[in-house]
C-alpha positions, 0 to 999 in steps of 0.5 A, a space after each residue: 092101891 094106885 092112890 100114888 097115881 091118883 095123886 099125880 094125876 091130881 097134882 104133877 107129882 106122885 105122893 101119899 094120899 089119904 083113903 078117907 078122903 080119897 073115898 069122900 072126893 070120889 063119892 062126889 063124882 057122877 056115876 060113870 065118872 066115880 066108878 072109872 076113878 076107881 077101877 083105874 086109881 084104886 085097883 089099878 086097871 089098866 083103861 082097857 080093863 076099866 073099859 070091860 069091866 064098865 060093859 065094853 067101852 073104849 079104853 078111850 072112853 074109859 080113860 076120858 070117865 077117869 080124867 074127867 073125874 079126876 078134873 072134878 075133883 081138882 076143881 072142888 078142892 080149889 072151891 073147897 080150899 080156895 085154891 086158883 086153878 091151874 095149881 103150878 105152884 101149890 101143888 105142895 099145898 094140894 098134895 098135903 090136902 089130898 095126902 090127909 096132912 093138913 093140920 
């Protein structure tokens, strides 16, 4: 799994996360959106093989459907948590949300 690469494109920085709660952010994402952060994050696809395996899009258009969701799921943990975007400096907070080590 690429959940490391997810963390990093959430926070900065690369770092653990929790697939429960990788799985439950994901299931929030529109469609197209959820299943781009998937193929990339979890199986790890490259853009182009998202782009295929979606029905011929643009690694382009597949890496946008990937940032774009990875964009909504930062906004929703700063709603849920209360978190001001951009996070700088409570990236440490995020990753320890994301990595599932909140106690």
């Amino acid at each position: 799994m690429s959940l490391e690469l997810f963390v990093e494109h959430l926070t900065g920085e690369a770092g653990p996360a929790d697939e429960e709660l990788f799985n439950l952010l994901v299931s929030t994402l529109p469609a197209r959106r959820r299943e781009a952060v998937l193929l990339h994050f979890r199986d790890g696809l490259t853009y182009k093989a998202v782009g295929e395996q979606m029905g011929g899009i643009t690694a382009t258009r597949a890496m946008q459907l990937a940032e774009r969701g990875v964009r909504d799921i930062r906004e929703r943990i700063a709603m849920d948590t209360g978190l001001s975007l951009p996070f700088d400096n409570r990236s440490e907070t995020l990753r320890t949300i994301i990595a599932g080590t909140v106690e």
